[in-house]
N, C-alpha and C positions, 0 to 999 in steps of 0.2 A: 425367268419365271418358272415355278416350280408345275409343273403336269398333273393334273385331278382330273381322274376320270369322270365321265360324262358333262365334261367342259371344254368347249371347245372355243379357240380365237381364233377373226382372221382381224390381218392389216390390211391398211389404206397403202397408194404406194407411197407415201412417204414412208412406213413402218409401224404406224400407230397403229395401234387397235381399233379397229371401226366394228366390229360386233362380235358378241358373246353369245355362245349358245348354250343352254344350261339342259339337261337330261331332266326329267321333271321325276322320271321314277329313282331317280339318285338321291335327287336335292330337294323335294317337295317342299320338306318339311322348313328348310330357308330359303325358299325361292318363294311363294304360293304367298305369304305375308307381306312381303315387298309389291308384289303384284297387286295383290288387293287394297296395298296405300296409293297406290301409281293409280289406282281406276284403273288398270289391264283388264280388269274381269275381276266378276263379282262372287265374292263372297259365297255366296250360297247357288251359284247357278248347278251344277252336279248336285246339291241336296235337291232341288228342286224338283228336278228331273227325276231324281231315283224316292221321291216321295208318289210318283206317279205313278209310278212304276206296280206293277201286279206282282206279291208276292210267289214263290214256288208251289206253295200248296194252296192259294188261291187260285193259282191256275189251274193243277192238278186236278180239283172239283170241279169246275168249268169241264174240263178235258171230261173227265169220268161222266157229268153228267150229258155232255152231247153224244158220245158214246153208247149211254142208255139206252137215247133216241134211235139208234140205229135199228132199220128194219133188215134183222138177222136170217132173215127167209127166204132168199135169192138163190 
């Protein structure tokens, strides 16, 4: 069996293969489809979460205006 990086085998002790482990930053892009026919995980769970997510420069103004607040006379 030929060697691909970020794949990795082990065997059972008969020799068979009993698990595959796949690099997801290698293989994302054919691995992540398969997983989501299987039900392993859903589709959109990472969109969901980075939909929550607070933009850079939304934060930024947050930051700037508590900042404001600050009583500079200490």
């Amino acid at each position: 069996m030929a060697r691909i990086a970020g794949i990795t085998t082990e065997k059972d002790s008969k020799g068979k293969i009993s698990k595959v482990t796949f690099d997801l930053k290698k293989h994302r892009a054919e691995i992540m489809p398969l997983l989501i026919k299987l039900g392993a995980i859903e589709e959109d769970d990472f969109e969901k979460e980075w939909k929550k997510a607070e933009s850079v420069s939304d934060s930024l103004e947050k930051l700037k205006s508590e900042i404001k607040k600050w009583d500079w006379k200490a």
